[in-house]
C-alpha positions in Angstrom: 74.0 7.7 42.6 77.0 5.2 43.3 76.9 1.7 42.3 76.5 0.7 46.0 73.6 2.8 46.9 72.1 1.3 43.6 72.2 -1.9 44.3 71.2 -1.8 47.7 68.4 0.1 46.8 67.4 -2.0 43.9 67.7 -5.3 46.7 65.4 -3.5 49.0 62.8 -2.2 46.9 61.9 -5.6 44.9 62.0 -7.6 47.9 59.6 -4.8 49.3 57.2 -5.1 46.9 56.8 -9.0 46.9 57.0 -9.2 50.3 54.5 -6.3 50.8 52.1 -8.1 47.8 52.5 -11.0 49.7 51.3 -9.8 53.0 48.4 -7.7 51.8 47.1 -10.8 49.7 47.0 -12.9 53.4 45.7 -10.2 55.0 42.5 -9.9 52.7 41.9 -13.7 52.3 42.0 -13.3 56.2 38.8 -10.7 56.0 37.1 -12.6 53.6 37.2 -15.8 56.2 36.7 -13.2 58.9 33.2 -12.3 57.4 32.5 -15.3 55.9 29.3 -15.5 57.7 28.0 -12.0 56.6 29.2 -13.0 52.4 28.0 -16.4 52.6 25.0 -17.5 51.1 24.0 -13.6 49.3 24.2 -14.5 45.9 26.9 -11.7 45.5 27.9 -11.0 41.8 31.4 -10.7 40.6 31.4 -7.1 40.9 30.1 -7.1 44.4 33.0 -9.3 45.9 35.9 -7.2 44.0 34.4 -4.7 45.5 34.5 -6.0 48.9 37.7 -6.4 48.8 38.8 -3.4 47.2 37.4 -1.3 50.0 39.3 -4.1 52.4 42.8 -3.6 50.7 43.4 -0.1 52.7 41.9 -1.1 56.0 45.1 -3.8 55.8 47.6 -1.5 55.3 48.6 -0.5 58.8 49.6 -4.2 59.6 51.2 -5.2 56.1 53.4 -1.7 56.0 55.0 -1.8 59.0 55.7 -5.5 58.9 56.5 -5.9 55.3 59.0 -2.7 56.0 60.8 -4.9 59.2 60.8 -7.6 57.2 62.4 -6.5 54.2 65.3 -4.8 56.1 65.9 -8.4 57.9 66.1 -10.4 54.9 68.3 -7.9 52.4 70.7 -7.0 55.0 70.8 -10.5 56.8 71.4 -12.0 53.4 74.3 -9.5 52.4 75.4 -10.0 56.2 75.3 -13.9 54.8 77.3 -13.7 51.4 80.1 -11.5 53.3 79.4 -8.5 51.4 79.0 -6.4 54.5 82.6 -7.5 55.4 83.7 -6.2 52.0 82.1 -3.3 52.3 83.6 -3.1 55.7 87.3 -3.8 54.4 86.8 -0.8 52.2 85.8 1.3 54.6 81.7 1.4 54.1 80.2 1.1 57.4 76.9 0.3 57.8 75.7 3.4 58.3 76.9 4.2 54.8 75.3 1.4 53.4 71.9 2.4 55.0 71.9 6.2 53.8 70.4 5.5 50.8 67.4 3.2 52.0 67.3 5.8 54.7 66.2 8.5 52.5 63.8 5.7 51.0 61.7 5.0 54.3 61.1 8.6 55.1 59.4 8.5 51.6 57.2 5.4 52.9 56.8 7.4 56.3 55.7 10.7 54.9 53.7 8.8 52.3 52.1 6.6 54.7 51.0 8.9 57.1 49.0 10.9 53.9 47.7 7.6 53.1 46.0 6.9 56.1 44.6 10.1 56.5 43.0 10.0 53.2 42.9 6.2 51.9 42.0 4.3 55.1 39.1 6.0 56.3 37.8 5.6 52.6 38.4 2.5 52.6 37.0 2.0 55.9 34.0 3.6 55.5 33.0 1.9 52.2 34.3 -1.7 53.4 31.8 -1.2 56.7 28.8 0.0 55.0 29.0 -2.8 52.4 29.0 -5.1 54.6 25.8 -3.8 56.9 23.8 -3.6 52.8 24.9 -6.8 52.5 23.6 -8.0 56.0 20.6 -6.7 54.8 19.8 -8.7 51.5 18.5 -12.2 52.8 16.3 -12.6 55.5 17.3 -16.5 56.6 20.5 -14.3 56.9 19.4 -11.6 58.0 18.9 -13.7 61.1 21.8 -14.2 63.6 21.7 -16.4 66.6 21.0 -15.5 70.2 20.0 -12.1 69.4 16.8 -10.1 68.1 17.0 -9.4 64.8 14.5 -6.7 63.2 12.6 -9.0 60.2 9.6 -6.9 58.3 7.5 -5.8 60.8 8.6 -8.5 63.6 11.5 -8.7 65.7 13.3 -12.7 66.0 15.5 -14.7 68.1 16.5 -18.0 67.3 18.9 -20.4 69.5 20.2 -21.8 66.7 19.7 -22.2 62.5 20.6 -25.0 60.2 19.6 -25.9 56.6 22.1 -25.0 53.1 20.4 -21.5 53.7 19.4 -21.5 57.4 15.9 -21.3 57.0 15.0 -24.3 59.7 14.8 -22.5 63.4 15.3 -23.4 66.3 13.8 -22.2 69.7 12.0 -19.2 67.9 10.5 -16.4 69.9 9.0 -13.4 68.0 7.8 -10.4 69.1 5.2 -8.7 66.8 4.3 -5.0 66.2 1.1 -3.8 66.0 -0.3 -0.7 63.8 -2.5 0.4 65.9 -1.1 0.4 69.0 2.6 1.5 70.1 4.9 -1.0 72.1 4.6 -5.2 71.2 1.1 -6.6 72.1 2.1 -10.2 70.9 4.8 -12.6 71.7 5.1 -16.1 69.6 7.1 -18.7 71.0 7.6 -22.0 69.2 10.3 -25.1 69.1 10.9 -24.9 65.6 10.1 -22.7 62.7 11.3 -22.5 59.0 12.0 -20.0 56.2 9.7 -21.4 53.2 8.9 -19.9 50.0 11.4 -18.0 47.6 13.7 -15.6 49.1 13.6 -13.4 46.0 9.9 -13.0 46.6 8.4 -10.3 48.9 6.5 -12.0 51.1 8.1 -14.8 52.8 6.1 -17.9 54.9 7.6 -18.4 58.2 5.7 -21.7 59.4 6.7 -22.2 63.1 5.6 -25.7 65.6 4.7 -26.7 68.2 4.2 -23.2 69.8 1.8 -20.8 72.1 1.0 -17.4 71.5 0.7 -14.7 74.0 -1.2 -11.3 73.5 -2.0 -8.5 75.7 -5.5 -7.1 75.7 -5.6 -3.7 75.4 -8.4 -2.7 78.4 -10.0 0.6 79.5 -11.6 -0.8 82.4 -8.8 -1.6 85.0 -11.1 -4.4 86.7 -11.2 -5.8 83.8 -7.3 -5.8 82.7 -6.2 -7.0 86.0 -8.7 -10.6 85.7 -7.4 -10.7 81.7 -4.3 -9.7 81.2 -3.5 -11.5 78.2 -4.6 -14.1 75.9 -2.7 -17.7 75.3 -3.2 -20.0 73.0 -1.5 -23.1 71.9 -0.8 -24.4 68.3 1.0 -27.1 66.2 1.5 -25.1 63.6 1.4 -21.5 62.8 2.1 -19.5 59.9 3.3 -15.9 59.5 3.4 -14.0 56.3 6.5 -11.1 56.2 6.6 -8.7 54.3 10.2 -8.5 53.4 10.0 -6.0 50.1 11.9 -3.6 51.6 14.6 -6.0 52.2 14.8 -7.1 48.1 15.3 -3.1 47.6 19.2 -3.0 49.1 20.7 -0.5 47.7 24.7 -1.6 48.2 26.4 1.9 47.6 24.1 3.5 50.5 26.0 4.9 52.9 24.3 4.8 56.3 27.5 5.0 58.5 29.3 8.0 58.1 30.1 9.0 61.9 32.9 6.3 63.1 36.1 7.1 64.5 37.9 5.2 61.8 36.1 6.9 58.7 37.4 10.3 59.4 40.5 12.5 58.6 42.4 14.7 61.1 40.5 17.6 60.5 37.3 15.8 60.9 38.6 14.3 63.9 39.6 17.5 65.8 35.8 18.8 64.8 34.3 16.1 66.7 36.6 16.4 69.6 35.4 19.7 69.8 31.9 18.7 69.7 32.4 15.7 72.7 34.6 17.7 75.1 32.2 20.7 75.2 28.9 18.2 75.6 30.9 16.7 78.1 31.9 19.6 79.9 28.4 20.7 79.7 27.1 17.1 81.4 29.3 17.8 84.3 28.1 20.9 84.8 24.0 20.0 84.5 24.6 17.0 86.5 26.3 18.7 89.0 24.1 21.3 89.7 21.0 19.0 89.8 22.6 17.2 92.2 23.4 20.0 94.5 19.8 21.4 93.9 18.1 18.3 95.0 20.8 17.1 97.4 22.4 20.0 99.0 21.4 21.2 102.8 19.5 23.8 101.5 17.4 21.9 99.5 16.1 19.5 101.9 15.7 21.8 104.2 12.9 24.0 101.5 11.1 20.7 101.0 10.6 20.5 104.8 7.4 21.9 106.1 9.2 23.3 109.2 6.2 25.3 110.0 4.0 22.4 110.7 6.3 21.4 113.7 6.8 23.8 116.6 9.1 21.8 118.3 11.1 19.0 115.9 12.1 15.8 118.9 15.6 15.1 119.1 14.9 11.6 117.4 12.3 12.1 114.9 12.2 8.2 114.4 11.7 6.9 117.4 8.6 9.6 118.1 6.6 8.0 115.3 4.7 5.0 116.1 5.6 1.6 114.4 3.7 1.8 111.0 5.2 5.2 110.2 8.3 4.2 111.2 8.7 0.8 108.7 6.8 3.4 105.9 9.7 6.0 106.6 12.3 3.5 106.4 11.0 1.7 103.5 10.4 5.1 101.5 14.6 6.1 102.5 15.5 2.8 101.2 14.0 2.9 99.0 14.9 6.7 97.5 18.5 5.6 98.5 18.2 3.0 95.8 17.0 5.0 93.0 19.6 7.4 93.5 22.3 4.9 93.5 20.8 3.3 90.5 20.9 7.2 88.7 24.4 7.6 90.1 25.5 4.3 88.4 24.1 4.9 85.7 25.4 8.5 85.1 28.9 7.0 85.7 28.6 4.7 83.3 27.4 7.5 80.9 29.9 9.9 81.2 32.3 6.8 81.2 31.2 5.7 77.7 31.5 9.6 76.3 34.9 9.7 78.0 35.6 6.6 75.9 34.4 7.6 72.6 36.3 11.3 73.1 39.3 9.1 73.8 39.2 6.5 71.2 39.4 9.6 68.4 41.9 11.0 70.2 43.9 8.2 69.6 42.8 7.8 65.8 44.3 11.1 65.5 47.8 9.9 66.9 47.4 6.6 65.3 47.8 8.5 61.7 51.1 9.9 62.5 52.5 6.6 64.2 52.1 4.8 61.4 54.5 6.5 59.4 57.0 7.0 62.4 56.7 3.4 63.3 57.5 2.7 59.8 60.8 4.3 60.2 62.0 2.9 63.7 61.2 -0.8 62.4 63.3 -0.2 59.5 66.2 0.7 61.8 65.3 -2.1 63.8 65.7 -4.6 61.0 68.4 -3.3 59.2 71.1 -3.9 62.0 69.1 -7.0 63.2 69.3 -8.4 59.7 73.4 -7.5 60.1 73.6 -9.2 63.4 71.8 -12.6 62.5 73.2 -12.7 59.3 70.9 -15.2 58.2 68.9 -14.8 55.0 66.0 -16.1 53.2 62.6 -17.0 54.2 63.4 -19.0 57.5 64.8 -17.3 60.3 64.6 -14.0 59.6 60.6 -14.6 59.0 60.8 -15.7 62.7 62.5 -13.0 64.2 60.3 -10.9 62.5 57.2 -12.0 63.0 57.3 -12.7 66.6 59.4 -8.7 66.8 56.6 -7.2 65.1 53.7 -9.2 66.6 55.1 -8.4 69.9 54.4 -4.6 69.3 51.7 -5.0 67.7 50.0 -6.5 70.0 51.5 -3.6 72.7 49.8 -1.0 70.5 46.3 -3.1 71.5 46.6 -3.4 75.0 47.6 0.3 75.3 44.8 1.8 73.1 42.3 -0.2 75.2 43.6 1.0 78.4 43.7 4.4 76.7 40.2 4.0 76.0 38.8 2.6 79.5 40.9 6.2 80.4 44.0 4.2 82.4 46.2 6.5 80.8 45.8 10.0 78.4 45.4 9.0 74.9 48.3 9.8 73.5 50.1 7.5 75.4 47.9 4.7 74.5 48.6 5.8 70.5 52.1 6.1 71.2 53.6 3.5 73.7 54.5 0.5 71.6 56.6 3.0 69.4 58.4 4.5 72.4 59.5 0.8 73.8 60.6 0.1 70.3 62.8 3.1 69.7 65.5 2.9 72.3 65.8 -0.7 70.9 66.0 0.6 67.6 69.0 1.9 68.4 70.7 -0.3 70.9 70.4 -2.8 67.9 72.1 0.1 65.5 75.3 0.8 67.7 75.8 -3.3 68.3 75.5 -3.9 64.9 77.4 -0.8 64.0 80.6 -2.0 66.3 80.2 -5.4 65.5 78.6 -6.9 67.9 76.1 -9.7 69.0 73.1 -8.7 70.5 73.9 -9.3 73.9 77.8 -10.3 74.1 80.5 -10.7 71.6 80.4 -14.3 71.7 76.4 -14.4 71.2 75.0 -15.4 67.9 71.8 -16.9 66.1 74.2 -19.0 63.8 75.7 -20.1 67.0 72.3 -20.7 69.0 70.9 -22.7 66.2 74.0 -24.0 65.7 73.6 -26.5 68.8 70.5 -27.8 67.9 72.0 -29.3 65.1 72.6 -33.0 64.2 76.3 -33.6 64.2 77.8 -36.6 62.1 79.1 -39.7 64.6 82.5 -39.8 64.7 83.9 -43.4 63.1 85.2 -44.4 66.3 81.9 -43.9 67.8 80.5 -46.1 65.5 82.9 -48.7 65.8 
C-alpha cells in the first residue's frame, strides 16, 4: 500500500469511528427519552437498563451508518480540499479518483458488511428491544395504566382521562369495566371522578379507592318481562373500594418473548416464508369472497330464492300492485339489506386492504436489507466529491450540508415506504426510491468535482456564498 492510500485511509477510518460513536451514542439517549414514559418510574436495576439499550444499539444502526459514512467523506476530503493537498495531489498527477480507490475498496467492506448486519443483528436487536419494553409495561400497575385508553388491570379493564401523583396512582375520570366468573361478557360498569392507587405496589393485591361515583350492573334475567322493566341496577357512592389482584403482574418475567411475528424481527428467509403464507391467504380471500358474492348476488341466485310458482302472472310493477303497508315494509326491508351489504363490502375492503398492507410492508423489509448497504455506498460517493467541492472542513459546514443531504433522503425513504404500504406504488419502489434520486446525484457531484468544478457553475462556491455574509472591516476613510 502506497503512502497516499495509507494516509487517506488512516484519515477516514478514525474520523469514522468517532463520528460513527458519536452518532450512535445520540441516537440511543434519543430512545431512552423516546420511551421515557414506558422506563420511568419501574424500579429498573442496573442490569435491566444496559440491557435496554443494548438491544437498542442495532435498531440505530440504519440511521447512524449511512450518515456517519456521508459525513465522514465530507469532512476528510473537504478538509484535505481545505489545506490544498488535493491541489498537490493534483499537480502530481493524482486525480481524485485515485485518491478515492482506496476508501473505495473500504465502503464496499461497510456495504457488504452492513447488509449481513441487518439481516442478522437488527432483527435481534429488534425483537429483544420490543419485547423488553412490553415486560416492562407490564411490571407496575399505576403504570400499567395509560391515559385515554382501556387498559387490562387483574381482572378489570380501566380508562382514566388523566393521572397525576410521583407514581400516578391519583385518577382522574375513572370508568371500569368489570368481569364476572360466572358469566361471559361485562355485567358491571364503575364510573367515578377520581380514584387512587393505594397500598404497596410490590404487594399482590392492590386497593383502588374511587369517589364520588355510581355503579351500573346488568341483571342477568330469564324472564323477558322481567328484564325489559329492570334492566340494570344503579347505585351511587362517595366512596368505593376495589381490591385487584395484581400477582400475576409482580411475576414479569423480562426475557419472555411474546412477540416473535413482526416484520422487523425477521431475516430474508423468514421473510419470503411469510410472504408465501399472506399471498396465498390472500389469493384464497379473493376467491371465497368472490364466489359468495356471486352465489348470493348473481341473477341466478335471486331468481332460486323467488317462489315463482306462487305467482301465475308477476305485474309489470310489482311495487305499485302492493297496497301501502307492504309497500313502506318492502322498501324498508331493501334499504335496509342495501345497508348491510354496503357495510360488509366496506368492511371487506378495508380487510383485504390491511392484508395487502402487511404483505407489502415485508416486502419492503426485504428490500430495505439490501439498501442499506447500497445506500451506504452512493452517500459515500456523494460526500467525497461534495467534501472536494466545498472545501471546507471541520465540524461546521460540512455538518450542515450533511445533515440536511441526508435528512432530505431519509425522510424520502418514509414517505415512499408509506405510500408503498397504503399500495400507491409496488414495494420495491417504496424500498428503493430515495436511493435511485440519490444516485444520479451521486454522480453528477463526482464528474464536477472530478473536472474541477462548482456545483452548479465555475464561478459558484460555498466559500464564496458564505463569503458575503461576512462582516467586512470599514475602510478608514469611511470612518473618517
Amino acid at each position: 500500500m502506497k503512502i497516499l492510500d495509507r494516509y487517506i485511509l488512516t484519515q477516514y477510518i478514525k474520523t469514522f469511528l468517532s463520528v460513527f460513536i458519536v452518532l450512535m451514542f445520540i441516537l440511543i439517549l434519543q430512545a431512552i427519552w423516546l420511551y421515557i414514559k414506558e422506563l420511568a418510574g419501574k424500579d429498573l436495576d442496573v442490569v435491566t437498563i444496559v440491557k435496554f439499550l443494548y438491544y437498542s444499539t442495532p435498531v440505530a444502526v440504519p440511521i447512524a451508518l449511512p450518515l456517519s459514512v456521508l459525513l465522514t467523506a465530507i469532512l476528510v476530503f473537504g478538509s484535505m480540499a481545505e489545506n490544498y493537498e488535493f491541489a498537490a495531489m493534483k499537480s502530481n498527477g493524482i486525480s481524485l479518483q485515485r485518491a478515492m480507490r482506496s476508501l473505495t475498496i473500504v465502503i464496499l467492506g461497510i456495504g457488504i458488511t452492513s447488509f449481513l448486519f441487518a439481516n442478522t443483528v437488527i432483527p435481534w436487536g429488534y425483537l429483544k428491544q420490543r419485547n423488553l419494553r412490553g415486560n416492562i409495561a407490564k411490571m407496575k400497575p399505576a403504570m400499567a395504566i395509560s391515559e385515554g385508553t382501556f387498559n387490562q388491570l387483574g381482572d378489570i379493564n380501566i380508562k382514566v382521562a388523566e393521572k397525576s401523583g410521583e407514581n400516578g396512582e391519583f385518577l382522574n375520570d375513572v370508568i371500569i369495566h368489570k368481569k364476572n366468573s360466572s358469566k361471559n361478557g361485562n355485567y358491571t360498569v364503575i364510573k367515578s371522578k377520581r380514584g387512587e392507587l393505594k397500598s404497596s405496589l410490590k404487594s399482590n393485591v392492590i386497593q383502588l379507592v374511587l369517589e364520588e361515583g355510581n355503579y351500573y350492573e346488568d341483571l342477568y334475567l330469564t324472564q323477558p318481562r322481567k328484564a325489559n322493566s329492570s334492566p340494570f341496577v344503579k347505585s351511587y357512592f362517595d366512596s368505593y373500594t376495589l381490591n385487584i389482584d395484581v400477582s400475576q403482574l409482580n411475576k414479569v418475567d423480562l426475557s419472555e418473548e411474546s412477540v416473535t411475528d413482526n416484520h422487523r424481527m425477521l431475516k430474508i428467509n423468514e421473510l419470503y416464508n411469510r410472504i408465501d403464507t399472506f399471498s396465498l391467504a390472500l389469493t384464497n380471500n379473493y376467491k371465497i369472497y368472490r364466489n359468495n358474492q356471486h352465489n348470493t348476488w348473481s341473477p341466478s341466485a335471486l331468481d332460486k330464492r323467488v317462489e315463482l310458482d306462487s305467482i301465475k302472472e308477476p305485474p309489470k310493477d310489482l311495487l305499485t300492485s302492493l297496497k301501502i303497508f307492504d309497500q313502506r315494509r318492502t322498501l324498508d326491508v331493501a334499504m335496509s339489506k342495501m345497508r348491510s351489504q354496503r357495510a360488509a363490502v366496506q368492511n371487506r375492503v378495508a380487510q383485504i386492504k390491511g392484508e395487502e398492507s402487511r404483505l407489502a410492508k415485508h416486502e419492503i423489509e426485504i428490500h430495505k436489507k439490501y439498501v442499506l448497504g447500497v445506500a451506504c455506498v452512493i452517500l459515500f460517493f456523494i460526500g467525497a466529491p461534495l467534501g472536494a467541492i466545498i472545501r471546507k472542513g471541520g465540524m461546521g459546514l460540512p455538518l450542515v450540508v450533511a445533515t440536511l443531504f441526508f435528512l432530505t433522503y431519509h425522510f424520502i425513504g418514509i414517505f415512499a415506504e408509506k405510500a408503498a404500504a397504503e399500495g400507491a406504488f409496488p414495494a420495491w419502489l417504496g424500498a428503493w426510491m430515495s436511493t435511485f434520486i440519490i444516485f444520479p446525484i451521486g454522480i453528477y457531484l463526482t464528474y464536477r468535482a472530478t473536472t474541477d468544478q462548482g456545483i452548479f457553475n465555475n464561478e459558484f462556491s460555498f466559500a464564496q456564498l458564505f463569503a458575503k455574509f461576512k462582516k467586512h472591516p470599514k475602510s478608514p476613510s469611511a470612518t473618517a
